[in-house]
LOLUMGU-917299 format. One line per 2 residues: number of its first residue (from 1); their letters; for each residue x, y, z of N, C-alpha, C. Coordinates in steps of 0.001 Angstrom, whole numbers, m for minus. Atoms other than C-alpha are relative to their C-alpha. Example, Ala and Ser with C-alpha at 12.3 -4.5 7.8 and 13.67 -1.06 7.14 Angstrom:
BEGIN
1	as	890 m1190 0 12300 m4500 7800 900 1200 0; m820 m1190 m60 13670 m1060 7140 m770 1090 730
//
This chain:
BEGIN
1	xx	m524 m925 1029 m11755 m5666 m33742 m636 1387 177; 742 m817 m248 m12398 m2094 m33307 m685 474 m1204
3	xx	723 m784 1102 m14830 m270 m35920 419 1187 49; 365 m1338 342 m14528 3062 m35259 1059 550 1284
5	xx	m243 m442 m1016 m13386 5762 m33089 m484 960 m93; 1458 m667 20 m15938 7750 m31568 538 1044 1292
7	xx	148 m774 m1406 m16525 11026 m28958 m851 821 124; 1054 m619 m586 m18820 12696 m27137 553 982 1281
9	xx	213 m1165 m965 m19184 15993 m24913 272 m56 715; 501 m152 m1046 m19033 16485 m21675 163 1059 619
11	xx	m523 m776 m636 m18946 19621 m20090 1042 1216 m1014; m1539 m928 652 m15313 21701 m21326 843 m1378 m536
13	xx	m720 1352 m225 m14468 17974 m21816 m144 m1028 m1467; 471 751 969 m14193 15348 m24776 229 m907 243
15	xx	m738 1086 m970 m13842 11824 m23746 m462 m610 m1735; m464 661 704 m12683 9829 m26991 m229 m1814 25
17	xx	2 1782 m631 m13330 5663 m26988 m369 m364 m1663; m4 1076 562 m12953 2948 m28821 m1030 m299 m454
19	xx	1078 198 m80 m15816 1542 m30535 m91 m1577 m689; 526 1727 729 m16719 m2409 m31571 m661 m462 407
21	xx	1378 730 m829 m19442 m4553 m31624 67 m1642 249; m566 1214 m390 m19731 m7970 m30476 m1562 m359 43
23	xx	1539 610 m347 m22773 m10472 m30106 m131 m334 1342; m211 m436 m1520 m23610 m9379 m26344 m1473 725 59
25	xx	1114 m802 m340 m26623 m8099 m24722 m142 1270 593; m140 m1313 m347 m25372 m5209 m22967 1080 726 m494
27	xx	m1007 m1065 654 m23087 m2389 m23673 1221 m112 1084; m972 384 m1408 m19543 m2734 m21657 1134 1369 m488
29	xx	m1150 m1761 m186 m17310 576 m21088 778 m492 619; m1192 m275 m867 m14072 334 m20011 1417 1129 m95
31	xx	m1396 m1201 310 m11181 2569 m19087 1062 m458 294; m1679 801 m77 m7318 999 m19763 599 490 1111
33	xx	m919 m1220 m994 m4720 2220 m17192 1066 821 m810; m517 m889 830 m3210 4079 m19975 m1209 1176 m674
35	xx	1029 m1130 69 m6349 6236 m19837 m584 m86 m1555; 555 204 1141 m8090 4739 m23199 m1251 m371 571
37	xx	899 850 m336 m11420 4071 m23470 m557 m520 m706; 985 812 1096 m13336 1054 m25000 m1172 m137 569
39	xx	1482 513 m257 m16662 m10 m25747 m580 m829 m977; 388 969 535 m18010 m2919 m26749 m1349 m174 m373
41	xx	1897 141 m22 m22184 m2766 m27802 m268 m1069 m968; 923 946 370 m24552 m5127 m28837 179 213 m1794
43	xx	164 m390 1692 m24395 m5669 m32943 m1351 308 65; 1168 m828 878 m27070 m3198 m34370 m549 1218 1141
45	xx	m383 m1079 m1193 m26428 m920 m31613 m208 1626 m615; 118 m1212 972 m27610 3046 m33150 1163 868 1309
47	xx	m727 m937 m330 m24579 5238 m32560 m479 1288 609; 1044 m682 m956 m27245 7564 m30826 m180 m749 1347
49	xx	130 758 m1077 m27657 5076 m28372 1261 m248 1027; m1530 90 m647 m24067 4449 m27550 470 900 m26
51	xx	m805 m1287 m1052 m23238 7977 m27054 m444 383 1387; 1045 m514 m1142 m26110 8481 m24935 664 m717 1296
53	xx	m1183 1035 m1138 m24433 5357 m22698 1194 901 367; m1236 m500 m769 m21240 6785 m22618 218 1249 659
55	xx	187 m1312 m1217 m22073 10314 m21493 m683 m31 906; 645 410 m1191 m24328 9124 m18806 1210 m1014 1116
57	xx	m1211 m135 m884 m20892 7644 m17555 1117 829 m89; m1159 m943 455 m18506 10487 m18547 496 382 1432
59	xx	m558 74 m1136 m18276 10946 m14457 717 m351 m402; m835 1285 m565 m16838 7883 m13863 1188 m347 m857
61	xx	m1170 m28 1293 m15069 7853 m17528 1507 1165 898; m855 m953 m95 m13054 10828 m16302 494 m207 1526
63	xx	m691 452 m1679 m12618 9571 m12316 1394 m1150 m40; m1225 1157 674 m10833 6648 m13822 719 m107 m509
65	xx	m848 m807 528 m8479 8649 m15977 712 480 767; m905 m1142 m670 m7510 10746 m13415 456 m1024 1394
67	xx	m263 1353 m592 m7205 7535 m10801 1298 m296 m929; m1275 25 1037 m4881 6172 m14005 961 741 293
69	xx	m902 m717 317 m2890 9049 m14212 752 801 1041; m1136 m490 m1541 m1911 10106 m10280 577 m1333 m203
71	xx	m146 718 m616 m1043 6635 m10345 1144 m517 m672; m903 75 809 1761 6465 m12772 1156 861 596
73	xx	m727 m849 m437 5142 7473 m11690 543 1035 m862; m590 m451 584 6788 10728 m12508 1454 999 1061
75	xx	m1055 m487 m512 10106 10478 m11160 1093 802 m897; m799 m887 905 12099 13311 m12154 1295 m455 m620
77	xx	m1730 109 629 15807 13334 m14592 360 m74 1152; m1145 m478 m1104 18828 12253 m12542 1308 56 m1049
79	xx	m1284 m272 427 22252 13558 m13847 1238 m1008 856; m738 746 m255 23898 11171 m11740 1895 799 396
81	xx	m1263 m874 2 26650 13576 m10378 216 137 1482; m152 140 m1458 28067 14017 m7062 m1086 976 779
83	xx	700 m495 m542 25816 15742 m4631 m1359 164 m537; 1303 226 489 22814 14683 m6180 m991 m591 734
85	xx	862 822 m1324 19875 13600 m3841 m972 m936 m620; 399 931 488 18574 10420 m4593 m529 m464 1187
87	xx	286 332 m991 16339 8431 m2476 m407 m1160 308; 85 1375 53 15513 5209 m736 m514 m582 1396
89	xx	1229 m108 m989 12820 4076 1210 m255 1144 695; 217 m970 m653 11836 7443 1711 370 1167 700
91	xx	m945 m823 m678 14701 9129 2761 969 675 m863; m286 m723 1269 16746 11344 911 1804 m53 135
93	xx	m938 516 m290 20365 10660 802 1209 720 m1488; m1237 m985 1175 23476 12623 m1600 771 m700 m377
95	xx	m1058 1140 1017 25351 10732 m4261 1342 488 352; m2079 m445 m324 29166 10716 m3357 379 m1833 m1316
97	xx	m789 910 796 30756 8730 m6358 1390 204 603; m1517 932 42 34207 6861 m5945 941 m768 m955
99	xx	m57 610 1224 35679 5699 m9018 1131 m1347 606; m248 1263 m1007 36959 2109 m7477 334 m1036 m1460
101	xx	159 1136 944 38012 m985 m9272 m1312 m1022 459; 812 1111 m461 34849 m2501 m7846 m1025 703 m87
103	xx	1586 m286 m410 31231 m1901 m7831 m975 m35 741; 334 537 m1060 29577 m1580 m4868 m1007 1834 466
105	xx	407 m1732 m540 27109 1444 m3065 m810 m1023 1536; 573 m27 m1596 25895 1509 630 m205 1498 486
107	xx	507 m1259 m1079 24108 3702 2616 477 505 1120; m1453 m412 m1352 26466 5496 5178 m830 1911 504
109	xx	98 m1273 m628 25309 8766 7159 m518 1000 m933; 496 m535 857 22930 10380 5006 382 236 m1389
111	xx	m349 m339 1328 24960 9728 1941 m70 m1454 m819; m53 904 1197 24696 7166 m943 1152 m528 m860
113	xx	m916 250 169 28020 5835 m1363 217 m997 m1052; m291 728 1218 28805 4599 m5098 1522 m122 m731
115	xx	m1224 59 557 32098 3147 m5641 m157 m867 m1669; 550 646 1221 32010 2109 m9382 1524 302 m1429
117	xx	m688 84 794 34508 1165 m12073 m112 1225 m1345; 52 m1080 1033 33349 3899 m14522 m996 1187 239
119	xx	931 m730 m440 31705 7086 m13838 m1259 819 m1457; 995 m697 538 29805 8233 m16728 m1431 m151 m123
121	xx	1954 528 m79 25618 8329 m16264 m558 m862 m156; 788 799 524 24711 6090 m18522 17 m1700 1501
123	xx	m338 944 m675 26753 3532 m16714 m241 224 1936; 482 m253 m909 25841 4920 m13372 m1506 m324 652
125	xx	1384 383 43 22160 4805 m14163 m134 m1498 331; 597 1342 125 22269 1030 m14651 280 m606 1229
127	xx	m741 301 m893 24418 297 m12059 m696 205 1330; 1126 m493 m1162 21451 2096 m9282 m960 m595 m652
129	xx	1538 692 61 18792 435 m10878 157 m1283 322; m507 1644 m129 20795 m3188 m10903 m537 166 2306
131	xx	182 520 m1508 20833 m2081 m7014 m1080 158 714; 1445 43 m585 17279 m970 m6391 m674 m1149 m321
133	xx	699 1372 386 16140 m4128 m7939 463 m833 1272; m723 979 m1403 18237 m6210 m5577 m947 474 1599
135	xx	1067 m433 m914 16800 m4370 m2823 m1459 m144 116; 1430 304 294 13297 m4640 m4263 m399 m1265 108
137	xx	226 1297 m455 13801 m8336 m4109 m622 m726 1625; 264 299 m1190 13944 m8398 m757 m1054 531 1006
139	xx	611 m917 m739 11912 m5768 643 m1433 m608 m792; 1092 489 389 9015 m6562 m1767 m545 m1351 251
141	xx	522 1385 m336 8462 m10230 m956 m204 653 1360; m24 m535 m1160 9056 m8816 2398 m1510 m179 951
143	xx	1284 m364 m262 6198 m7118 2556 m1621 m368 m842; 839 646 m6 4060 m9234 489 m614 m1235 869
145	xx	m203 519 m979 4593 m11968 2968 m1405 568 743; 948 m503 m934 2917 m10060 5473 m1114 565 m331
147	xx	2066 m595 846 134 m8171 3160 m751 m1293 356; 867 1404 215 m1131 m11732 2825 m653 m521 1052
149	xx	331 907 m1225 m1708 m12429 6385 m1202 971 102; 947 m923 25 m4443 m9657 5990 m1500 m966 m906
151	xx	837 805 730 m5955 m11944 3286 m593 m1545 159; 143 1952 m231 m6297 m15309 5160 m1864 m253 m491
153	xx	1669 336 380 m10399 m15155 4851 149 17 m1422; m101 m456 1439 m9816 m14343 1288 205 m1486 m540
155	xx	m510 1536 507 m8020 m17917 853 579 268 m1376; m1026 m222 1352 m5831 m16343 m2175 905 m769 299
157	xx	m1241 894 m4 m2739 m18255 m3161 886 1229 m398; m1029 m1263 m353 391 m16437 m2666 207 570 m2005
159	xx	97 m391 1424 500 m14628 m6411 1706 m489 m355; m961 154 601 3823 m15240 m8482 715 1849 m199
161	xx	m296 m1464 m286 5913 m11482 m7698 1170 424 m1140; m939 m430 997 7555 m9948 m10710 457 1291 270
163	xx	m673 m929 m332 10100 m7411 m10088 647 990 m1739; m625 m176 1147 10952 m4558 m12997 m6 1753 199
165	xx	151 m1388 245 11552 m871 m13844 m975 m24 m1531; 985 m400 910 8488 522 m15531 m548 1607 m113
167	xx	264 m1520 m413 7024 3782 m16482 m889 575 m112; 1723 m695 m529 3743 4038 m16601 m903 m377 1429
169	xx	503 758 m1251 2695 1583 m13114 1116 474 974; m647 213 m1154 3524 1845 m9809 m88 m1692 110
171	xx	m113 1494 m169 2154 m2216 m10041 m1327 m312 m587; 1016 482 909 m183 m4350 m11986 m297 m1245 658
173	xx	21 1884 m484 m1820 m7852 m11025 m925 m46 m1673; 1253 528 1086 m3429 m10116 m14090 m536 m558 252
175	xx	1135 904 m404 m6060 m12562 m13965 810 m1330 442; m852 1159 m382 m3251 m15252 m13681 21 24 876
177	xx	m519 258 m1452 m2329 m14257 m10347 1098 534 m217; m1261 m760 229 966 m12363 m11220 m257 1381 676
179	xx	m360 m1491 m555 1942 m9262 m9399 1226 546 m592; m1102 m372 618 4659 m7202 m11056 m209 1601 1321
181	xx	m416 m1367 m564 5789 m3970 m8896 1438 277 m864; m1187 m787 m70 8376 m1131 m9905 474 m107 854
183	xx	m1276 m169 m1254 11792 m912 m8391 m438 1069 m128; 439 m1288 m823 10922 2624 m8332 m444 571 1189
185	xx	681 406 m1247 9094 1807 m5680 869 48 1484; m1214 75 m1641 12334 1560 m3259 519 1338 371
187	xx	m520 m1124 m593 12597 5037 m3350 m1169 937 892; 849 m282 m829 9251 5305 m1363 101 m372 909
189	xx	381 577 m846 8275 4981 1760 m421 m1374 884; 473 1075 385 7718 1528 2875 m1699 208 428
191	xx	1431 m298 m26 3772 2490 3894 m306 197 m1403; 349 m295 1527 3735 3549 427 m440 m898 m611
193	xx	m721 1263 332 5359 188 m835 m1304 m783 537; 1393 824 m186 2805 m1604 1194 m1582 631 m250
195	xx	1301 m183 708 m56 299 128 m242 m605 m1656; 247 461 1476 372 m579 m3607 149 m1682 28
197	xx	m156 1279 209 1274 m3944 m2765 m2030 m615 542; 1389 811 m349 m2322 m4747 m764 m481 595 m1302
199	xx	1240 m294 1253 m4118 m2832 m4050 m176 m952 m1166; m571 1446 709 m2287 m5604 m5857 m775 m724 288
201	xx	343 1564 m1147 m3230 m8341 m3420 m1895 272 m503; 1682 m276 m2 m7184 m6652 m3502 m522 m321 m1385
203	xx	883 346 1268 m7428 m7354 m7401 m424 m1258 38; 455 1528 253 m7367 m11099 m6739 m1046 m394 613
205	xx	1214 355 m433 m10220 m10798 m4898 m1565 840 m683; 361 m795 1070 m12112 m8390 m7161 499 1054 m760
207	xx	m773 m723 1539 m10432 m7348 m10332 m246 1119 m117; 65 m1296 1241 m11820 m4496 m11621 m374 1211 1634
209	xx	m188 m1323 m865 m12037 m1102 m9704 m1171 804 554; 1363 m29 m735 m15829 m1356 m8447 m30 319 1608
211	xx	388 m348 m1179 m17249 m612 m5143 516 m884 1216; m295 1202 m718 m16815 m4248 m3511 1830 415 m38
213	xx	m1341 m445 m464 m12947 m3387 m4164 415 1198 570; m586 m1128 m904 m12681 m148 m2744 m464 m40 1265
215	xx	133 5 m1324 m14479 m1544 370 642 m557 606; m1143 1140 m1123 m11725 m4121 868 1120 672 282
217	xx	m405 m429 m296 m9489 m1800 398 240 590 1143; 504 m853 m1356 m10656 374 2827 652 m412 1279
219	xx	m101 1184 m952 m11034 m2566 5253 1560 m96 465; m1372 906 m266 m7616 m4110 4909 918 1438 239
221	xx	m816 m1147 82 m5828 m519 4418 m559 1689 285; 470 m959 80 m7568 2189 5772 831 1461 115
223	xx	m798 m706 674 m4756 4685 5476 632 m11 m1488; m910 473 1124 m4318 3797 1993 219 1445 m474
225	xx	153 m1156 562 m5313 7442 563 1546 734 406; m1176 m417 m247 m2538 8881 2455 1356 m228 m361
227	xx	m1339 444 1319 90 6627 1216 276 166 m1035; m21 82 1499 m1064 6760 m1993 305 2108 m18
229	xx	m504 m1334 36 m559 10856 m1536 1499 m8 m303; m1196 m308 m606 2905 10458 m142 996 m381 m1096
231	xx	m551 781 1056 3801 8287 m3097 216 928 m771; m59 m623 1417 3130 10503 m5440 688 1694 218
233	xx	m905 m1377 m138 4473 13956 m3667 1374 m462 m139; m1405 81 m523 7703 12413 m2729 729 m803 m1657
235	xx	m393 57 1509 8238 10865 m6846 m611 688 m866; 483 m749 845 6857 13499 m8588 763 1347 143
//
């Protein structure tokens, strides 16, 4: 239950958190991927004490925010209109609608060919996401498949792969073993695509966003930085 909500200094900076206590011996900081932060201290804990804690991590408070928040997509409005550039795995490709008794789009010579029973947006919109999903089906197992063969020492079990449009993740794993990725995702790169998928794969071997995981990272993906750039110029 939280008690309070508390903040402290840093700099030009105010970093805001959560505050509740629990029967625990140490003090535990964390930062959400919606850029919140809690903290959990010891009952009888002096609110002097637990600021002092949390601005002695206000770094790391604020590295992990800003980690969070490249890492969220922000793919721009589409109007959904002819000559509109839309893209897919990375490539950039011009909407040519067809108003058709059938529903159907393919990729033909740099263009994005959407024959579709009704043309107005809304129904347009759904109609490209129904087909990036489909696509995401395939391409994402795809390339989890093969992430995994990276992880044989690891001895993980293949996770359970949930497919969805979201809008704050590029992809999440839980403690279950679930992986969820954005179809958004199909309009990256596949280097991209497989970078977020091993960061996935790397929580099941340590969860949280410590040192030991950014060395496996490393390890298993040492171009990840770059992907993770490319991701974010090319949907943003």
């Amino acid at each position: 239950m939280v008690h309070s909500v508390q903040q402290v200094s840093y700099g030009s900076k105010s970093i805001e958190y959560y505050l509740s206590f629990a029967t625990r011996k140490s003090l535990g900081i964390k930062v959400l991927p919606d850029g919140l932060v809690t903290v959990i201290a010891p009952n009888d804990t002096s609110l002097i004490d637990i600021n002092k804690k949390v601005k002695s991590k206000a770094n790391w408070i604020i590295k992990q925010q800003a980690f969070f928040c490249s890492y969220k997509p922000h793919t721009p409005e589409r109007k959904y209109v002819n000559g509109e550039t839309h893209l897919y795995l990375g490539r950039q490709y011009k909407l040519q609608i067809i108003e058709d008794t059938i529903n159907e789009i393919k990729i033909y010579r740099g263009a994005m060919i959407m024959k579709t029973k009704k043309t107005n947006p809304e129904y347009l919109e759904k109609k490209l996401n129904e087909w990036y999903k489909e696509k995401a089906i395939f391409h994402f197992e795809e390339l989890l498949n093969s992430s995994l063969e990276k992880f044989i020492k690891y001895k993980i079990e293949k996770p359970v792969l949930d497919i969805r449009l979201m809008q704050k993740r590029w992809g999440s794993c839980n403690k279950s073993g679930k992986i969820i990725l954005n179809t958004e995702l199909m309009k990256a790169a596949k280097g991209s695509i497989e970078y977020v998928v091993i960061h996935e794969l790397c929580h099941l071997v340590h969860y949280n966003h410590n040192k030991d995981f950014y060395d496996l990272q490393n390890r298993l993906s040492p171009n990840w930085q770059k992907w993770k750039e490319k991701l974010e110029h090319a949907l943003s």
